[in-house]
C-alpha positions in Angstrom: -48.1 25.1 24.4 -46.3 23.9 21.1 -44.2 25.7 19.1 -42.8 25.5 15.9 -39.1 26.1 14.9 -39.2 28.1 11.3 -36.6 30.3 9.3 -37.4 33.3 7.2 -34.7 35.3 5.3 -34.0 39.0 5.4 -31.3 40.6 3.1 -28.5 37.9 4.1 -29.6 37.1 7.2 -31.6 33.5 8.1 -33.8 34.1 11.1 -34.5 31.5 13.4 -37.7 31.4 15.3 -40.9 30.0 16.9 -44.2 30.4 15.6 -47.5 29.6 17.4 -50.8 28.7 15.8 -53.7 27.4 18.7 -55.0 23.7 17.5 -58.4 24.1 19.1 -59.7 27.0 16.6 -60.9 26.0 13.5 -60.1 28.5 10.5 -58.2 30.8 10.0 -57.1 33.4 12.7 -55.7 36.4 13.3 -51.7 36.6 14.0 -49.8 38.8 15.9 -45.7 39.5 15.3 -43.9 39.9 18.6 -40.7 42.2 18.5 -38.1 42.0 21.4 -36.1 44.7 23.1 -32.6 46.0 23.0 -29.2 44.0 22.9 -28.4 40.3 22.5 -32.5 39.3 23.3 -33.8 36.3 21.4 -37.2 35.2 20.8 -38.2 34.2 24.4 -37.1 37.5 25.0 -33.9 36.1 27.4 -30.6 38.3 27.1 -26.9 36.9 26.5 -26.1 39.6 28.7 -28.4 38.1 32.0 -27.8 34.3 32.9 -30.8 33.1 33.3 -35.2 32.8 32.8 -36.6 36.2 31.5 -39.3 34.5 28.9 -41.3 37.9 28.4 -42.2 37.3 24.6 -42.6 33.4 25.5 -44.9 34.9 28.0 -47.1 36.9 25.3 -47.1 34.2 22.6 -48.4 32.0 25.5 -51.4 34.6 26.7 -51.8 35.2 22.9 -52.5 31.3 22.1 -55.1 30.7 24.8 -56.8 34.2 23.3 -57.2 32.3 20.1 -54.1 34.3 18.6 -51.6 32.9 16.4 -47.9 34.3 17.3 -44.2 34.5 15.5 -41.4 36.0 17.8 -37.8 35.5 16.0 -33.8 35.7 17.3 -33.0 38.6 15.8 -29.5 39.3 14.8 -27.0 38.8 17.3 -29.1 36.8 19.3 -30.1 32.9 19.9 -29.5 30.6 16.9 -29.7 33.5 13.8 -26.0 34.8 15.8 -24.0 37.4 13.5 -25.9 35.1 10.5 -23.3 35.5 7.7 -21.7 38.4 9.4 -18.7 39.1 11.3 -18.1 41.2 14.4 -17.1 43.9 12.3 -19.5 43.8 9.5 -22.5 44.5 11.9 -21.3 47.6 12.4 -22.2 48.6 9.2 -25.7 47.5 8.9 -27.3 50.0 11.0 -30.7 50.0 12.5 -32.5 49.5 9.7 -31.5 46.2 9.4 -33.6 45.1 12.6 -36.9 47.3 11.0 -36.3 45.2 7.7 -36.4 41.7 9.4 -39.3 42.7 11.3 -41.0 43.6 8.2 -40.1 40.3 6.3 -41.1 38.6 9.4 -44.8 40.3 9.3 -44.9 39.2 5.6 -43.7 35.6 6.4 -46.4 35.0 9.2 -49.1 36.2 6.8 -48.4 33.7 4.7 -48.8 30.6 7.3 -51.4 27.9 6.9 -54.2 28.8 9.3 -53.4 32.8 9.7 -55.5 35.2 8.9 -53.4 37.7 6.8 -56.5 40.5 6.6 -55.8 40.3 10.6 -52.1 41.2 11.4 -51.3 42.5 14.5 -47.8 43.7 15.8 -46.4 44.0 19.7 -43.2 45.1 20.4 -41.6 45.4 23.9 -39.3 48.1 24.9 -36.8 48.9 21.8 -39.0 46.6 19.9 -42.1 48.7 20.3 -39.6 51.7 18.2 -39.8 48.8 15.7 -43.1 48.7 15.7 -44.3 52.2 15.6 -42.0 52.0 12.3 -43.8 49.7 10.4 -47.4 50.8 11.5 -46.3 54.3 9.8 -44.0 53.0 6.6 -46.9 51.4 4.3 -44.3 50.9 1.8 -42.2 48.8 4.0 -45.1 46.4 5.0 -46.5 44.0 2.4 -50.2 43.9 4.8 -51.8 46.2 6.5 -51.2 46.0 10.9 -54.6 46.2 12.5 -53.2 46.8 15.7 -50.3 47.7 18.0 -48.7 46.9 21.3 -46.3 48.8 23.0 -45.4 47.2 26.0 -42.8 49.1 28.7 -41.9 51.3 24.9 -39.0 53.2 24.2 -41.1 56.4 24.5 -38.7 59.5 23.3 -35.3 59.3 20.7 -33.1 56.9 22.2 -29.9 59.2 23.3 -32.1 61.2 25.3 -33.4 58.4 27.3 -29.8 57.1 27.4 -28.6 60.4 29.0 -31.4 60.5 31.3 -30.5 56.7 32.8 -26.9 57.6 32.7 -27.7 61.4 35.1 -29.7 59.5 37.1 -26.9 56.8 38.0 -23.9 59.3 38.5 -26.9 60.8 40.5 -26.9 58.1 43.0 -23.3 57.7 42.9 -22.5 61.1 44.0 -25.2 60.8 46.3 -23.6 57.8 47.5 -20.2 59.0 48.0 -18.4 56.8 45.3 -17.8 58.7 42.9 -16.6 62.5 43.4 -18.5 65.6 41.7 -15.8 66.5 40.0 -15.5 63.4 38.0 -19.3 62.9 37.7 -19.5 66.5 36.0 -16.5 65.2 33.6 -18.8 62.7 32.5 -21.7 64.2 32.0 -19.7 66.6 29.9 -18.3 63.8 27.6 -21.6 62.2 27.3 -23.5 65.8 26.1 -20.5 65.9 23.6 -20.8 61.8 22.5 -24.9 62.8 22.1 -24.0 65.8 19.4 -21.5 63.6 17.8 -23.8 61.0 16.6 -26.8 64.0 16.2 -24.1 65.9 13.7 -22.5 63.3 11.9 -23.1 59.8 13.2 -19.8 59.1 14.7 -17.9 58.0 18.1 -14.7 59.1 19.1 -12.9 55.8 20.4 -11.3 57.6 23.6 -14.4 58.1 25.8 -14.2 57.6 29.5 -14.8 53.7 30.0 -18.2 54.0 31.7 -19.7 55.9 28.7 -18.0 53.0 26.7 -19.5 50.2 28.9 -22.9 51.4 28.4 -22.8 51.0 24.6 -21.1 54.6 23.4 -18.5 52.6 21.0 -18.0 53.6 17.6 -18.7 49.8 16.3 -22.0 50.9 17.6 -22.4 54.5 16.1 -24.2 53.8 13.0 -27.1 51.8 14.6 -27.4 54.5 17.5 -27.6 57.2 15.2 -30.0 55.7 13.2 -32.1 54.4 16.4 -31.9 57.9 17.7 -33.3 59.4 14.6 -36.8 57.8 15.1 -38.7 59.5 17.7 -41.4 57.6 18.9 -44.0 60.4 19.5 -43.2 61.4 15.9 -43.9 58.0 14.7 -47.0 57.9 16.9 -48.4 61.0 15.4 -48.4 58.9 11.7 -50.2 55.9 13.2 -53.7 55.6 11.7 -56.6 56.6 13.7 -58.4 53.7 13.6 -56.1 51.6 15.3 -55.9 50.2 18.5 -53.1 51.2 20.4 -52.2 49.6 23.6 -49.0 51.2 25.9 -48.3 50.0 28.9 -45.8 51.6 32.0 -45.4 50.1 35.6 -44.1 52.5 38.8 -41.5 49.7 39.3 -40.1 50.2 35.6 -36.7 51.1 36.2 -36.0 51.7 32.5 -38.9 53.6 30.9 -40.2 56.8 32.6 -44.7 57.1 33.0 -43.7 60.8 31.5 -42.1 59.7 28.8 -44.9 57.2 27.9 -47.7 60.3 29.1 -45.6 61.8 26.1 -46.2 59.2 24.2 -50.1 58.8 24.6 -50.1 62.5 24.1 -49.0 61.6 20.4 -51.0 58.8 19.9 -54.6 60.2 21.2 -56.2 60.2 18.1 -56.0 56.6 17.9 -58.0 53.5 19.9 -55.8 54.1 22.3 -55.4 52.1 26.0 -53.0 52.9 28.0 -52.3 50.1 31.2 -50.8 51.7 34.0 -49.0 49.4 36.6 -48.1 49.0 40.6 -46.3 45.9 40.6 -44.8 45.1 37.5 -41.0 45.6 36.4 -39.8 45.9 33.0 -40.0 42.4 32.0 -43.5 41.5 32.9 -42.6 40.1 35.7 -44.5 40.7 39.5 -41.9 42.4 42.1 -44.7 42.8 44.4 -43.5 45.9 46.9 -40.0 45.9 46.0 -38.1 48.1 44.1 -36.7 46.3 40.9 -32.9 46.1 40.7 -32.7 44.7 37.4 -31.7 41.8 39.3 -35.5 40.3 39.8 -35.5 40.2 35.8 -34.1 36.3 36.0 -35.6 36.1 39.5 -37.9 32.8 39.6 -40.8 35.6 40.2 -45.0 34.8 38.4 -45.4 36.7 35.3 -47.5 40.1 36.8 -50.9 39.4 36.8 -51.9 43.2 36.5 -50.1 43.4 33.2 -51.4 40.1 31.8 -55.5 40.2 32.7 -55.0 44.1 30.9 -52.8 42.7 27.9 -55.8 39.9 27.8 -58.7 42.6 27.7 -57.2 44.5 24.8 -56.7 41.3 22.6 -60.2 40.2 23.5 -61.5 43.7 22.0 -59.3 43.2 18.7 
């Protein structure tokens, strides 16, 4: 598997990436743009945050080339070697979610115009946060220079981001009560700051700087306000309701996903049955592609030295073959 290290520019920003083209096809062939999750994730799809091997959108550019598919995947900003780009700490603040939606788009644009890609065949697969990205472009025409033939939304953020957030965080004081170590009383205190953080950023996109530090440590700062308002704005099943009907639409959801619910991506189906849909429903497989067998994922086995699941990647191979 060879890549090749390219830049493309959005707005300010130089984005560095890897683009994928298979040698043994001659012609032209179709492409596919592969969009990362949340937080500091580059290309490969590995996270500042997690020391360690995740690879999940090395993982798909790899399945993708043996199926005859050429593949970009990019550091997006804040992550790999793009960084803050011309930014500071600060700055990024103010740029919003849109900002990641743009680069995706000028990344679509910039792989249609590679040697040996097909640009009438443009494909786009986003995993987790990135599959929000990618509803967005399949439904903006005016953002998007070529027409997507296709989408993949792999473990997607399935319903608007502060309500998945709230559920995660109920579910963890959840355990914690259950658990003994933390007391009701303060559990309830949070729940109660975090209801008020959510209609905050709903009303008027802002953060009040003195929230308790476990709402802060999971993200609720008001450096981060803009982009979560913004984020939260989309709804995917909205989005998913605009995609055209003659797409193919691939979701996918594993029981051992600890971070996306199968009722929120049942939700999500709901919205996009009037497409091609398939929907790949997994035993074995946690949220970054990887197999946990029986266990329970931790979030732990995500830089475990585990094989890529083989459930998710023999599905992921049938839906490319029928592209």
């Amino acid at each position: 598997m060879s890549d090749t290290e390219i830049t493309f520019s959005s707005g300010d920003v130089t984005l560095h990436g890897s683009m994928r083209i298979p040698v043994s096809i001659k012609g032209a062939v179709p492409a596919v743009l592969l969009l990362a999750g949340s937080g500091p994730t580059d290309r490969n799809g590995d996270s500042a945050l997690l020391p360690g091997n995740i690879g999940t959108l090395r993982h798909l550019a790899d399945v993708l080339e043996d199926n005859g598919f050429a593949s970009l995947r990019y550091d997006k900003l804040g992550s790999g070697t793009t960084g803050l780009g011309p930014y500071d700490v600060e700055d990024v603040a103010d740029l919003g979610f849109s900002t990641f939606i743009d680069a995706a788009s000028d990344a679509l644009a910039f792989l249609a115009k590679q040697r040996g890609v097909d640009a009438s065949r443009m494909y786009v697969v986003g995993h987790s946060e990135g599959a929000l990205i990618a509803l967005s472009l399949a439904q903006d025409s005016a953002r998007t220079e070529h027409d997507i033939k296709g989408l993949g939304l792999i473990e997607p953020l399935a319903v608007r981001l502060l309500d998945l957030l709230t559920a995660q965080i109920d579910a963890q004081l959840d355990a914690v009560v259950s658990a003994r170590q933390l007391p009701v009383q303060i559990a309830d205190e949070l729940r109660v700051a975090l209801a008020g953080a959510v209609e905050s950023l709903r009303a008027d996109g802002t953060l009040s700087d003195n929230l308790p530090e476990p709402l802060r440590n999971a993200g609720l700062v008001s450096a981060n306000a803009k982009a979560l308002a913004e984020e939260d704005a989309l709804d995917p099943r909205m989005l998913a309701a605009q995609v055209d009907g003659n797409l193919p639409v691939l979701t996918t959801v594993s029981s051992k996903d600890i971070q996306v619910r199968i009722e929120d991506v049942d939700s999500l189906d709901s919205a996009l049955v009037h497409t091609r849909l398939t929907s790949l429903r997994m035993q074995r497989t946690n949220h970054v592609l990887k197999d946990v067998g029986d266990q329970q994922s931790t979030g732990s086995d995500y830089v475990a030295d585990l094989p890529y699941s083989q459930e998710f990647t023999s599905g992921f191979q049938k839906w490319v073959g029928s592209l």
